[in-house]
Every structure is written in structure tokens, then in C-alpha cells.
N, C-alpha and C positions, 0 to 999 in steps of 0.2 A: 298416340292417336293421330298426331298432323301427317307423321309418314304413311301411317295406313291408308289414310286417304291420299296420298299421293301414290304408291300400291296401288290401288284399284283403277288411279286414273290413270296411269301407263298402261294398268292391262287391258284397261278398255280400251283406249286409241291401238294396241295392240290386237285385239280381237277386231276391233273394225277391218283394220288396216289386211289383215288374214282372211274375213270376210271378203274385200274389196279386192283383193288377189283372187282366191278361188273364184267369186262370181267371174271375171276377166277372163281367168284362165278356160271358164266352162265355155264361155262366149266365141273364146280364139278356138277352140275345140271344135264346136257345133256351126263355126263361118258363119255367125249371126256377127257382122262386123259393125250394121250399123250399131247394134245393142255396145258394143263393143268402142264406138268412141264416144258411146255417152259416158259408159263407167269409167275410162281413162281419166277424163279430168277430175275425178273424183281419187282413184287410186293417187295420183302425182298429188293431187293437193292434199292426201293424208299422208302421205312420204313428207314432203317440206314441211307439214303444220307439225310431226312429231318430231322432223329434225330438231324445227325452232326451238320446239319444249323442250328438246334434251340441250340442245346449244343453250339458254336461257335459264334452265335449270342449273347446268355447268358451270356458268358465269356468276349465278347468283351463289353456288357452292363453293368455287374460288374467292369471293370476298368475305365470305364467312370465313374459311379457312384462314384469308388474309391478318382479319382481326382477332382468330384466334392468335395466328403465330404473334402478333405484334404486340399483345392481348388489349388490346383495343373494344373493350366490352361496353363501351358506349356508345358504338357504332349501330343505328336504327335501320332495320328495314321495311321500306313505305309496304305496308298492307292493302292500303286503298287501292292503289295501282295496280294493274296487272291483270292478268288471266287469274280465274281462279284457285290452279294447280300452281302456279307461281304465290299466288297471296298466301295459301297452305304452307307451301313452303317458307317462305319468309316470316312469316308467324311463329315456325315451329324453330329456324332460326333467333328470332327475338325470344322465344322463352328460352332458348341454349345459353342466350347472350344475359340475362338476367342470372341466370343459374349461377354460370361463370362471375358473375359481376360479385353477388352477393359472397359466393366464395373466395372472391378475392378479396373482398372486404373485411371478410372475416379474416384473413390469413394479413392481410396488412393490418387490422389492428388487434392482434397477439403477438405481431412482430413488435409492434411498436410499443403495448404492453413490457415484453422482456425486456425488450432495451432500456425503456423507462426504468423498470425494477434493475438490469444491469449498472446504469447509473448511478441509483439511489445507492447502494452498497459502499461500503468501507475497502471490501475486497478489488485490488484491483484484477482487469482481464483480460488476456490478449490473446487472439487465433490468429495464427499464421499457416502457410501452405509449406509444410514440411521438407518437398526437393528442392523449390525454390528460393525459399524463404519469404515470400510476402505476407506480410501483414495484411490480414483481412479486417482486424478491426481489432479498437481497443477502446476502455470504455475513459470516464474522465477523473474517477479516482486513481486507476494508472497512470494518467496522464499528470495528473500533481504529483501524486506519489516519485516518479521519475522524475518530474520536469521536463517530461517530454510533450512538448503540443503535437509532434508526428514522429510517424514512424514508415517509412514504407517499404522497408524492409527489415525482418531480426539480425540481418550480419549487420545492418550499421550500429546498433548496438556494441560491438567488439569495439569502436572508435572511442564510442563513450565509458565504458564501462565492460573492460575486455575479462573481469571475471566473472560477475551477475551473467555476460552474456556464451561463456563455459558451462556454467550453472544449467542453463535454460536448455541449452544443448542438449548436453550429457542427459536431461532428465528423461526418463523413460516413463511412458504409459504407466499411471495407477501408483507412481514412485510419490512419494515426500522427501524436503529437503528442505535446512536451513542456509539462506545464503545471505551472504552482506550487499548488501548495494551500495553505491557510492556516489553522493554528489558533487557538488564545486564544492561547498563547504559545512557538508557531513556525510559520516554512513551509518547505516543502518539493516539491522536483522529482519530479512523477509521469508516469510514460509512459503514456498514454492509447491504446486500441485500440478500435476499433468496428466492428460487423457490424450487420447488422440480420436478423431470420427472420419467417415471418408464418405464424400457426396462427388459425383459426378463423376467418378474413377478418381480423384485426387484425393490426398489425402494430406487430413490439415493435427495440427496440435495445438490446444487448448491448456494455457496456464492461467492460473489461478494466484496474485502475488497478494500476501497478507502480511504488514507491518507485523512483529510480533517484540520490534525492541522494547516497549513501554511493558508487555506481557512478560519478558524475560528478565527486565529491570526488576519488574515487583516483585516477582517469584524469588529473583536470588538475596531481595532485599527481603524478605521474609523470611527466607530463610537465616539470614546474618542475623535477625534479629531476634530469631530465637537462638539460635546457637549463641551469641551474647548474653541472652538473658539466663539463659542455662550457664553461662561459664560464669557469667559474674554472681549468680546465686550460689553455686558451689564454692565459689574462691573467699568470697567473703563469709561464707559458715565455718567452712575451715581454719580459713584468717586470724577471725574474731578472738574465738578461743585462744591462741597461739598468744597474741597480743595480751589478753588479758591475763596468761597465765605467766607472762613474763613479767608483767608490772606487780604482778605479786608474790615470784620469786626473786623481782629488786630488793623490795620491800623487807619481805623476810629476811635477807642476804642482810639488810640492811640494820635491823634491828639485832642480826646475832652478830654484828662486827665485832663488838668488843669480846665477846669468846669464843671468836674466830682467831688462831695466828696465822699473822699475814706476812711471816720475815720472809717468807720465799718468793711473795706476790699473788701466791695462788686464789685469792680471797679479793684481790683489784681485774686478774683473769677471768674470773667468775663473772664479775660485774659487767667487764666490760663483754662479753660474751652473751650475757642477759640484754644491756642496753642494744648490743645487735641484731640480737635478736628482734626485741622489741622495734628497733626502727626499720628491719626490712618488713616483719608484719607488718608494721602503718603503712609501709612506701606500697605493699600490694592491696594495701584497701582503697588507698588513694589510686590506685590504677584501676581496680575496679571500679572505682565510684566512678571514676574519670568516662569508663567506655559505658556507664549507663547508659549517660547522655544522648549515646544513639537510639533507643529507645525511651526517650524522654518526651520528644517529640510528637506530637498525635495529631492534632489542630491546628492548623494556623490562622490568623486573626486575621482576611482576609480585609484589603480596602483598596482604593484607587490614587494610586500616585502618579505623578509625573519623574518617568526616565528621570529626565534634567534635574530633580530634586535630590534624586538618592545618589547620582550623581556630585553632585555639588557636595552635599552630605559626605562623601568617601573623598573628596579632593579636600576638604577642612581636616579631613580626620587623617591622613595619612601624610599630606603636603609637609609636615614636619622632618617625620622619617625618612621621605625622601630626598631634601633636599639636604640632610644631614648625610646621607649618601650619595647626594651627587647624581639620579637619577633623574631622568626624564617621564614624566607623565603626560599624557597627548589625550586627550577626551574629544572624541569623534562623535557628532549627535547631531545631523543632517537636519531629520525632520525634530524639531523641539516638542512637539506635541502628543510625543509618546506615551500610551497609560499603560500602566501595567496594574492587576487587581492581584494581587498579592500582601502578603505579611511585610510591611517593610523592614521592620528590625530581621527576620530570617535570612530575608534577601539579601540589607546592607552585610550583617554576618558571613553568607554564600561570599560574595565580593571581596570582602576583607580578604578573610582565608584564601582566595588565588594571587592578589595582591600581595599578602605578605609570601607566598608562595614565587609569586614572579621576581619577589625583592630579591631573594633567597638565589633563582637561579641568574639572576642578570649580576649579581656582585664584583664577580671576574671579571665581567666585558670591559673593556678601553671605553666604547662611549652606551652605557645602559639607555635600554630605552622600554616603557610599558606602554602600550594604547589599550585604552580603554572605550568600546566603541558599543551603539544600537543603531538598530535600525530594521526594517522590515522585511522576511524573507518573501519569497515568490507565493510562499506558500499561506502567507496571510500571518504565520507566526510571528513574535517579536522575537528578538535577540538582542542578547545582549555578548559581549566578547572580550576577554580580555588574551592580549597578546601581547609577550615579550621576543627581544633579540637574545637571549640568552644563552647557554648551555644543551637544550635541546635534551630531550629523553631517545631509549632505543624499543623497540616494538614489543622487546618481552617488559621492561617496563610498565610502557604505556599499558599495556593490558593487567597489570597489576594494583594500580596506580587508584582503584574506587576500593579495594577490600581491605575490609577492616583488620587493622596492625600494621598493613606495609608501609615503610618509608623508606625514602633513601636519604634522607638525615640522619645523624648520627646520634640529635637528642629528639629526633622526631617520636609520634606518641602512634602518628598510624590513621589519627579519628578526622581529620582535618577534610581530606574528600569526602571520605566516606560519608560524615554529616553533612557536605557538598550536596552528593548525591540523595541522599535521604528528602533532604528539603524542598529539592527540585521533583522529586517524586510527589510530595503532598500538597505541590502547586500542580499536577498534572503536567510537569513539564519536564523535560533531559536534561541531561549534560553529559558533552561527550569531549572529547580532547583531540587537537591535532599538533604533530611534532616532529622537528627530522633535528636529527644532535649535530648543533653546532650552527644550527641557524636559528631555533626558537623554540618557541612552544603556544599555543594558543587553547585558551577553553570555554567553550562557545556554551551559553544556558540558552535553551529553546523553549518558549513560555506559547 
């Protein structure tokens, strides 16, 4: 509507202006010359009156264009002022500029909607520009999750973490993958997802980084525990019988001795053949019974201790054995005001079993040494840490070192991590192990 009526007033200063030409022209035709400078001043003054509108117009359409480009949609133009084809104009201007405005309002807060819902997520999230590699943005669960407060490019990544940032690489549009990430001191399982989109001719790639170690922890510990519960329900059915029909083929054995002849031995063969029987059936019920115990576990009695307590508690209870071996014990506990909401007895347990584990590998060493250390990760979690100078494990090890049966003792039983790991599971917390052979071993519980 405001242009139309700016349409009609161009055409009309145009039909004038047309008008005031042809009357002239009839004038200069017919030597009516006096007629002829009256209308001159008339023609020249609608030549400059409609320059100006269009010069005016121009000028007013260049700073509208201006705050488009810059979008400066706050920028007013006075209506009051002016000729009235200019006030038109600038009116229809200020509804352009409002249009614009509201649409940008609208578009800046569904930005700032996503980002907000981007934040709030568990998932971490990073776009970077694919030829170049900058980083467009990343949200702040990626940024704990890493430990990275910036980023401003994906190749510095390679510095930090040159296999996560292989990973990232190689992933191709619509692909999944599991990769480890790795910090100062742990790593962990992340699920990796990639898309790629392309804005402005450039083209960016969208990953998607989702913690999945606590998800893979539980799964495979569910698994163990049925497979356990199945093994040790079968061994002891079978067991049972076995046992019991030894003790009553002693028995019998026992009661026909005297009209048994035994000059050859065959009749003490017998027995002793019965009693071994009978003691390796016990010796596999006790084995069974023994790995119940990883599903024994359900609840823990959850309460608030202080570090320094349970602490203290494992320096009484172990200070004997070590100093009967000559070992060094170092308890690092910066901040004293550590809580932990946990089962303490489970816990002190956890502890024990690495301790007597670090006894175990520091034996060898010329001068043994265990630290026993907490303190607060970046990430708000607590830790706790124990680390010796010992013997050191190798990679196919270490990765062996939580499932149930393996040891590398020789009278080891196998259950000792594993109900490690179990325990730290039904605190909603890890454990995970770091170690290179021949300088130590350390195994970090994350609470």
C-alpha cells in the first residue's frame, strides 16, 4: 500500500512534467514566445522538484539498505518531516524495519533456545569447518568431558590426544564408532557420531561425543554375573552329589574292612582314592561358594564419611604388615575435608584388596614404596588413588586384570578386582588402572 502510493506520486509529477513539455513545445511551435517564458519557469522548476524527490528518495533508500546490510533494525525513520512522498516512504520503510526486527527476534531466541537445550545435555558437541579445521563451537559438556575450556582448532587436538583426534578424522558422515579418549589421568569409552551440513558454500562436520564407559562397565558386569551365577549353580549341583556319594562309599568301605583282604593294599587304595575324591569335590564347592560372592553384593549401606577417616582406619590395619616388610606408606590428603557418601566397610574392602595387591607387587623392589592419595578432580569428582613403584603390568594384562578368574599369582583366586570393580559400580563410580612395567602401577576409584 505505502509503495503504491508512491507509484502514483512519481506518475503524477511525471504526467505533469509531460504536460509542461508539450504545452512549451506547442508554444515554441506557434512563436507565442511571450506564453512561452511564462511556462519555462514552470517546466525547469518540475525538472529540479522531481530531481530532488528522486535524489531524496535515493538517499533515504540507501540508509535503509545501510541498516539492512548491517541489520541495524532499530534504526527509525522521522515521519513527521518531510514532503509527503518522502513521509510514505519512510513509513513503509519503518514497517520493513519492524518486520525485520521481529524476525530477528524471533530467530535470536530459538538460537539461543538450542544452545540452551545444547548445554543442558549429557551429550557432548563440537562443529568444526571440515578443510580447515576450525572449530565453530562446542558446547560445555564437551568441554568437562575433555577438559578442554577451548578449542580453536580440531588439529590441536592431535597434541592432546593424537588417537581420539585419528578417530574424529577418519569418521565419516552417518558412521558410529567407539573410541577411547584419554586424559592426564584416565581414559575413557566414547561413542562417536558424525553428520556433515554445508552453509555458505563451506562445509562443516558435526560430532556428537557420548561417555558410554559406565554404559559398557555395567553391561559387561551383567553379563559376568550371570554367567557366574549359571556356572556356579551347575558346579555345585553336580559337586554335591559327587561329595556325598564319596562320604558313603568311605563309610561302606569302611564297615566291610574286616571282610575285605587288604595283604595287597588294594582295600587302603580304595580309600585313599575315596578320601580324594571327596576332598577335591569340597575344594570345588569352596571355589564355587567362594565366586558367589560377586553376586552377593546388591545394596550398599550408604553414609558420609570423611577421606581422613577411612584413611586413618587402612593405616591401623595394614601399618603392621608393612612394616614387617619394610615398605613405605605415604597418605597424601591436601584438602582434609573430603566426604565421601558411600558404604564404608565396601570401600575400606576396595582399598584393602589394591593394597594388599601393591604389597604383592612392590616385594622385589630395593626400596618399596605405596602412596595412598585423594583429592578433587577438575571435573568435581572425588578420587581416590593408590600407587606403587613396583613391577609394573603389560597392556595385554592390564586389560585383563577386572574379569573374573584372571590372575597372575600363582595362588591368586581371580575375585579380588573383579569385586573391585563390582563395588565401585554400585556407588555409581569407576575404576580404572594406569601402568607401564618396571616403573609402577597405580588404580585410581572415581566417586
Amino acid at each position: 500500500m505505502t509503495f503504491k502510493r508512491i507509484e502514483l506520486s512519481i506518475l503524477i509529477r511525471v504526467l505533469l512534467l509531460f504536460i509542461a513539455l508539450v504545452l512549451a513545445s506547442f508554444l515554441l511551435v506557434k512563436g507565442w514566445y511571450i506564453y512561452l517564458a511564462l511556462i519555462t519557469p514552470v517546466v525547469i522548476y518540475q525538472v529540479i522538484e522531481f530531481y530532488r524527490f528522486q535524489r531524496k528518495a535515493h538517499d533515504e533508500l540507501g540508509q535503509f539498505v545501510e541498516s539492512v546490510h548491517y541489520r541495524d533494525f532499530s534504526r527509525y525513520f522521522d515521519v513527521r518531516h518531510g514532503t509527503n512522498e518522502i513521509k510514505t516512504l519512510r513509513k513503509g520503510f519503518n514497517e520493513i524495519n519492524t518486520t525485520f526486527k521481529v524476525i530477528s527476534k524471533e530467530k535470536e531466541t530459538q538460537y539461543q533456545y538450542l544452545q540452551k537445550i545444547l548445554e543442558l545435555v549429557d551429550t557432548g558437541i563440537m562443529s568444526y569447518e571440515e578443510q580447515e579445521g576450525e572449530v565453530v563451537w562446542m558446547n560445555e559438556s564437551l568441554k568437562r568431558m575433555l577438559q578442554l575450556p577451548y578449542l580453536k582448532k580440531i588439529h590441536s587436538l592431535a597434541k592432546r590426544d593424537e588417537g581420539l583426534y585419528n578417530e574424529i578424522i577418519l569418521l565419516k558422515s552417518g558412521e558410529s564408532k567407539i573410541a577411547t579418549a584419554h586424559l592426564e589421568r584416565e581414559a575413557f569409552k566414547v561413542l562417536l557420531s558424525a553428520t556433515l551440513f554445508q552453509t555458505e558454500g563451506k562445509l562443516y562436520k558435526l560430532i556428537a561425543f557420548q561417555n558410554v564407559n559406565e554404559a559398557l562397565d555395567e553391561t559387561e558386569s551383567k553379563a559376568w554375573q550371570k554367567l557366574l551365577s549359571v556356572m556356579t549353580h551347575e558346579i555345585m549341583n553336580s559337586i554335591a552329589p559327587i561329595s556325598s556319594l564319596a562320604e558313603t562309599l568311605k563309610h561302606r568301605l569302611q564297615q566291610s574292612y574286616t571282610l575285605l583282604n587288604n595283604d595287597t593294599g588294594t582295600v587302603d587304595d580304595l580309600e585313599l582314592g575315596i578320601d580324594t575324591i571327596k576332598k577335591r569335590s569340597e575344594g570345588l564347592l569352596k571355589f564355587a561358594q567362594t565366586y558367589r560372592n560377586l553376586n552377593k553384593i546388591t545394596t550398599p549401606n550408604l553414609k558420609k564419611v570423611y577421606v581422613s577417616d577411612i584413611f586413618e582406619n587402612l593405616y591401623r590395619l595394614m601399618q603392621p604388615t608393612l612394616q614387617q616388610k619394610n615398605i613405605e606408606l605415604e597418605i597424601v590428603l591436601k584438602e582434609t575435608d573430603i566426604i565421601l557418601d558411600v558404604d564404608p566397610n565396601l570401600i575400606e574392602q576396595v582399598l584393602i584388596n589394591l593394597l594388599v595387591n601393591a604389597i604383592e607387587a612392590v616385594k622385589d623392589i630395593a626400596e618399596p614404596k605405596i602412596v595412598l592419595s585423594a583429592y578433587l578432580a577438575s571435573s568435581k569428582r572425588t578420587v581416590l588413588k593408590v600407587a606403587d613403584n613396583g613391577t609394573g603390568m603389560s597392556e595385554e594384562i592390564m586389560e585383563k586384570i577386572f574379569i573374573p578368574f584372571f590372575s597372575t599369582k600363582k595362588s591368586g583366586s581371580g575375585i579380588g578386582l573383579s569385586l573391585c570393580k563390582q563395588i565401585m559400580m554400585l556407588h555409581r563410580g569407576n575404576i580404572h588402572v594406569q601402568s607401564a612395567e618396571g616403573k609402577g602401577t597405580a588404580f585410581i576409584l572415581q566417586f
